[in-house]
Structures are given as C-alpha cells and as structure tokens.
C-alpha positions, 0 to 999 in steps of 0.5 A, a space after each residue: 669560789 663555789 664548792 666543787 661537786 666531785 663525781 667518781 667516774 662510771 668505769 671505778 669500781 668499789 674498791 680504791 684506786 677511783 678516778 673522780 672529776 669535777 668542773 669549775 665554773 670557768 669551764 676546766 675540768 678536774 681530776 683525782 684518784 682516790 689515793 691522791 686526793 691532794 694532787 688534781 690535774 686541771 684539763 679542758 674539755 677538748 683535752 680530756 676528749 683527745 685523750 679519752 679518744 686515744 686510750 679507747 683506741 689503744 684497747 
C-alpha cells in the first residue's frame, strides 16, 4: 500500500486538537485528530458530504 498523504483541514487552528484527512487509492476517505493519531475513521465521499452538509446547517 502506497504512503498515505495526511492534510490538516483548513478550519484547525495551530494549536492541538487538529482534524487531518487523507485518501486511499480506493477512494475512502480518512480521519484523525491530533490527539488520537492512532484511531482513524474511514469514510466515502458522499458520507463525509452529508455529514459536512448537516454540521453547516446546525450553526
């Protein structure tokens, strides 16, 4: 399996507690925070949308 290519998400700031995705060759994508590196949650994309779509309109 090729390396994976973490990207801390545009919305964490500098200081801990930072939400880092990446994507596998499949498709899925990845999710960790920072102060659980070890744990990853393993999503789609049209997953990862819907839930986006419902936080955005719970503000």
């Amino acid at each position: 399996m090729s390396e994976l290519h973490w990207q801390k998400s545009t919305y964490s700031q500098e200081a801990s507690a930072c939400l880092y995705l990446a994507t596998t060759p499949t498709g899925e994508i990845l999710l960790r925070e920072s102060d659980e590196p070890g744990t990853v949650l393993t999503t789609g994309t049209h997953q990862l949308g819907a839930l986006i779509s419902a936080l955005r309109s719970s503000c």
